[in-house]
C-alpha positions in Angstrom: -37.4 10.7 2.1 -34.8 10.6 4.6 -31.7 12.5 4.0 -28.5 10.8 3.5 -27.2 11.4 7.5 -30.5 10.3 8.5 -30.1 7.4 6.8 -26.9 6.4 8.0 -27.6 7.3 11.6 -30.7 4.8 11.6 -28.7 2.5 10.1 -26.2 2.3 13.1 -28.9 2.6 16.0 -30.3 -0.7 14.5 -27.2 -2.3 14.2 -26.1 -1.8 17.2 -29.5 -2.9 19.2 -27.9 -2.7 23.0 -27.4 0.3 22.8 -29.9 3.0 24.7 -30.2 6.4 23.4 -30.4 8.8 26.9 -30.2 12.0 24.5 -31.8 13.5 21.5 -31.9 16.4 18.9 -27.9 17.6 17.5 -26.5 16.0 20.9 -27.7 12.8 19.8 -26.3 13.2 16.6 -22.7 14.6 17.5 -22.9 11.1 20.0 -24.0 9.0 17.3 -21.2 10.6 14.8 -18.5 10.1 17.3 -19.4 6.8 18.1 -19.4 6.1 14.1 -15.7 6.5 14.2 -14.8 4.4 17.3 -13.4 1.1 16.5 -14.3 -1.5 16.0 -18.0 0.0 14.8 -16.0 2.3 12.5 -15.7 -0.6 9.8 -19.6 -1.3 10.0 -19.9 2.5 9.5 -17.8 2.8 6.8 -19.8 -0.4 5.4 -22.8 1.4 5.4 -21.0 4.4 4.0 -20.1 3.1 0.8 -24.2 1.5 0.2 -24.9 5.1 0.3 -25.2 8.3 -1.8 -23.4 10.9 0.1 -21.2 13.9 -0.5 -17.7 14.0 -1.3 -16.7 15.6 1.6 -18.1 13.1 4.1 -16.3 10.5 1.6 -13.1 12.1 2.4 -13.3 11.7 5.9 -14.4 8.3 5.3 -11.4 7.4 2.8 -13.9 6.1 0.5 -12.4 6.8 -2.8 -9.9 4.9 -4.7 -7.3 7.6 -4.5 -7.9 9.1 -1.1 -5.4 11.3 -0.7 -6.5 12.7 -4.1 -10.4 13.7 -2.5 -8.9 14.8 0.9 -7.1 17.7 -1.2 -9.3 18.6 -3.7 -12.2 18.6 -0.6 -9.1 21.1 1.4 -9.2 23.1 -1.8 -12.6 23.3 -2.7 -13.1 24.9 1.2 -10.6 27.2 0.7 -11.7 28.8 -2.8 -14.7 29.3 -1.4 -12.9 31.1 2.0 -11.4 33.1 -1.0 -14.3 34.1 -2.6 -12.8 32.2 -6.0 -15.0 30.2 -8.1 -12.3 28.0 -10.0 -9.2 25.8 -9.0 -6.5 23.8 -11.1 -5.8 20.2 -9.5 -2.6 19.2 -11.1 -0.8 15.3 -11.2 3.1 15.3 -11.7 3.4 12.1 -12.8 0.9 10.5 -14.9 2.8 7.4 -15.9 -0.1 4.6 -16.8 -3.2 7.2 -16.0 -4.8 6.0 -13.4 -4.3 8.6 -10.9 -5.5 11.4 -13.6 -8.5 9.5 -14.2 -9.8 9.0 -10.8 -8.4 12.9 -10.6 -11.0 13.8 -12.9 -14.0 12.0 -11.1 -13.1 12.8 -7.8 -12.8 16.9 -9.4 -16.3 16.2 -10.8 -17.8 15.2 -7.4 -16.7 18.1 -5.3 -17.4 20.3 -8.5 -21.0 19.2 -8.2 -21.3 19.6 -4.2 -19.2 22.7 -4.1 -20.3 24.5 -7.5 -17.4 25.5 -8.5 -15.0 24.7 -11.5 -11.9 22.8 -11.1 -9.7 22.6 -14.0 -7.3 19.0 -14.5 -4.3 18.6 -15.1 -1.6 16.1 -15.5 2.3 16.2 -16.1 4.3 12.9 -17.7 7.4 12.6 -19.6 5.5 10.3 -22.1 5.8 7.2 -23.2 10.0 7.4 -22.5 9.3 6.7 -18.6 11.4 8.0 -16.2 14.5 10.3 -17.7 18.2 9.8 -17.2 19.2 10.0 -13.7 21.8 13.1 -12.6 24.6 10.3 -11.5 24.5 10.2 -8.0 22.0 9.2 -4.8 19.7 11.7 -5.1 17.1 10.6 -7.3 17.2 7.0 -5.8 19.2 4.4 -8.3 18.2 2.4 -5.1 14.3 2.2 -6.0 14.1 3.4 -9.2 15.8 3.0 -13.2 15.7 4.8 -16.2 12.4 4.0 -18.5 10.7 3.1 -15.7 6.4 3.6 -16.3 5.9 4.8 -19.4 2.7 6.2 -20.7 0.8 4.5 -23.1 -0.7 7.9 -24.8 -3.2 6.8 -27.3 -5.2 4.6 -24.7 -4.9 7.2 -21.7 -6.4 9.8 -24.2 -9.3 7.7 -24.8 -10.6 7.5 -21.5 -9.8 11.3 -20.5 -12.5 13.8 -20.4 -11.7 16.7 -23.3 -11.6 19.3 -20.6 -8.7 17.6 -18.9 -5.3 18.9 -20.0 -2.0 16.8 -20.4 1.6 18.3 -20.7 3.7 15.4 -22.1 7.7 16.0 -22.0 10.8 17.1 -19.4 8.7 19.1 -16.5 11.1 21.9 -16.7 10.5 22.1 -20.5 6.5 21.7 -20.5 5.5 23.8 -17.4 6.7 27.2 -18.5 3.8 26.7 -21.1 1.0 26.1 -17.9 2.5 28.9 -16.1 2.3 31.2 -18.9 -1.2 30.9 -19.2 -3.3 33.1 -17.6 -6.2 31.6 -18.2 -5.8 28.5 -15.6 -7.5 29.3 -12.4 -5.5 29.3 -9.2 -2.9 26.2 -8.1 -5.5 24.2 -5.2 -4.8 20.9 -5.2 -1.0 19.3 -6.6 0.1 15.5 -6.4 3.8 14.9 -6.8 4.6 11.3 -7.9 7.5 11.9 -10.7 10.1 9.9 -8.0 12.9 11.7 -8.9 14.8 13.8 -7.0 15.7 15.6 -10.0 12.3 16.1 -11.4 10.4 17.1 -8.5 12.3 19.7 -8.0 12.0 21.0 -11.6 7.7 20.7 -10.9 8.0 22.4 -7.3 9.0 25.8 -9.4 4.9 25.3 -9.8 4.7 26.7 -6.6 7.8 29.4 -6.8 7.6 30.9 -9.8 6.7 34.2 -10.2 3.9 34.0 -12.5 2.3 30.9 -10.2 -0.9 31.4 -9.1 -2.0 29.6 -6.4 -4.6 29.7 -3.5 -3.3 31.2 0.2 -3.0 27.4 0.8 -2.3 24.9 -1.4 -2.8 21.0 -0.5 -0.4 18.0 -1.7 0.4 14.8 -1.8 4.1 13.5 -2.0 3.8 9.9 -2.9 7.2 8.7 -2.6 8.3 10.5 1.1 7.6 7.2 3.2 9.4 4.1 1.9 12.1 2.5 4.0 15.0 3.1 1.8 13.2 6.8 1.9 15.5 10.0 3.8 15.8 13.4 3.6 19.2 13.3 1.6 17.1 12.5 -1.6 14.1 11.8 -3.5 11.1 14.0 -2.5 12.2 15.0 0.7 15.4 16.5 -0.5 13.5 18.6 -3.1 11.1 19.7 -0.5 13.7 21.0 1.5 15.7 22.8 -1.0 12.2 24.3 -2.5 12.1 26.0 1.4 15.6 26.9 1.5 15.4 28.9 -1.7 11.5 30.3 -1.7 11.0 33.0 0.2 7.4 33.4 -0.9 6.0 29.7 -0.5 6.8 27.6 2.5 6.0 24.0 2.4 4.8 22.1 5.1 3.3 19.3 6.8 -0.2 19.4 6.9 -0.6 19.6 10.7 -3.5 18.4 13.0 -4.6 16.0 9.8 -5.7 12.7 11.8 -7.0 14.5 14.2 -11.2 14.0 14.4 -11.0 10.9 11.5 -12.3 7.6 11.6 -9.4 6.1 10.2 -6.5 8.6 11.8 -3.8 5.4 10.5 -4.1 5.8 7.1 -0.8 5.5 6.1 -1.6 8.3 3.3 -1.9 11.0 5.6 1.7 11.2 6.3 2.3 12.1 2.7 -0.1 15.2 3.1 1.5 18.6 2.8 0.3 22.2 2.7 1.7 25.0 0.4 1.6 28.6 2.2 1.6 31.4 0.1 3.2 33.9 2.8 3.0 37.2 1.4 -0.9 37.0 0.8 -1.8 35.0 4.0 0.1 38.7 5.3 -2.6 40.7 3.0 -5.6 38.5 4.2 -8.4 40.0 6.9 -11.2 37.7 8.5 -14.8 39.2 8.3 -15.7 37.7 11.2 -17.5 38.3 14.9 -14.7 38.6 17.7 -13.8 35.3 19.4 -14.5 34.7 22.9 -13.6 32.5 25.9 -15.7 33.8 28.6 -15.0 33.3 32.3 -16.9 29.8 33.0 -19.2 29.9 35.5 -18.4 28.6 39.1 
């Protein structure tokens, strides 16, 4: 049985008849691959991509999820546990509101679980069924965009449809996450979406990061879901917390996650603009690479 990269490969050599193959072997594949991603046959690739069974990671080059900037991390993660040597991860949402995030959270954590073998732990943070909290009176957490009340949770029917395993901290952020931090028995920070909108609040969940009994992986991927509107700027909201987090922590830098369209498909993707990364300084300091030297040897002439 063919595996699922044969498949797909044979799948775009006969749709795309005209086309003759001077090359075989791994050079015909890396062609084939890069041609894959080349508009306009990109679509018709990613057509054939969703028909087929394959692994999470190749889905999160492929956006094919229904949260995609929710696979990209935990994929980012799940690569660097395994850099680590660590066998377990915490994926955490700020910002449950209805549930729909958490729950395709959880199935996106089960897939790269499965292809990665490792253990991912889920978590999600909401205020509850009260929505969005008072606001602290001024621009900063957006009286433009947002209002008090706004998304409450219904928690009776998002409890139903969550897996057991997965772990929700309802109340004020600053009140409920001194419990998660206190327990040592969550695995490592990985993978963090922020969608709580407020100024106010996010800043509250960043101490996630800047706490001192956080625990978190050398670097950490997030999403910032509200960092790209057009009333959005750096004065407020998301991107004000962000930059306060880095003026105050001296430990954890936040950043954008560089190079990230590079090599995809779909390099658009509006999404990937809201992708940060989390460095833990200090330890990237303590880290060594058991590696071979690196070379760049004198081409020939």
């Amino acid at each position: 049985m063919l595996s699922s990269e044969a498949r797909f490969e044979t799948e775009i050599r006969q749709s795309l008849p005209g086309m003759r193959v001077m090359v075989n072997g791994e050079h015909l594949r890396g062609k084939l691959k890069r041609l894959a991603m080349e508009p306009p046959i990109r679509l018709l690739s990613r057509l054939i991509l969703k028909r087929m069974p394959i692994p999470a990671s190749t889905r999160a080059l492929w956006d094919l999820s229904e949260r995609p900037a929710y696979l990209l991390g935990l994929n980012f993660a799940a690569r660097q546990a395994i850099r680590e040597g660590v066998r377990a991860f915490s994926a955490v949402e700020f910002g449950v509101a209805g549930g729909n995030g958490l729950i395709v959270l959880e199935k996106e954590a089960a897939a790269i679980s499965r292809d990665h073998d490792l253990a991912i732990s889920v978590v999600g943070f909401d205020r509850g069924s009260g929505g969005l909290p008072d606001f602290i009176g001024d621009h900063r957490d957006h009286p433009d965009i947002w209002k008090p009340g706004d998304f409450p949770m219904d928690e009776a029917a998002l409890r139903a449809r969550l897996s057991p395993t997965t772990q929700l901290f309802l109340g004020d952020v600053a009140a409920s996450l001194p419990k998660f931090l206190g327990d040592q028995t969550q695995p490592p920070l990985g993978f963090i979406s922020f969608d709580l909108d407020l100024y106010s609040s996010t800043s509250s969940a960043l101490m996630v990061l800047s706490s001192p009994a956080a625990r978190m992986l050398e670097h950490v991927a997030l999403a910032f879901d509200d960092v790209d509107h057009a009333r959005s700027h750096r004065f407020a909201g998301e991107l004000l917390a962000i930059d306060e987090f880095n003026e105050r922590s001296q430990r954890v830098k936040i950043d954008r996650w560089r190079g990230l369209a590079q090599n995809r498909p779909f390099p658009e993707a509006g999404y990937l603009q809201k992708m940060y990364i989390a460095h833990d300084l200090p330890a990237i300091g303590r880290s060594g690479l058991a590696r071979n030297t690196l070379r760049r040897d004198l081409n020939q002439g």
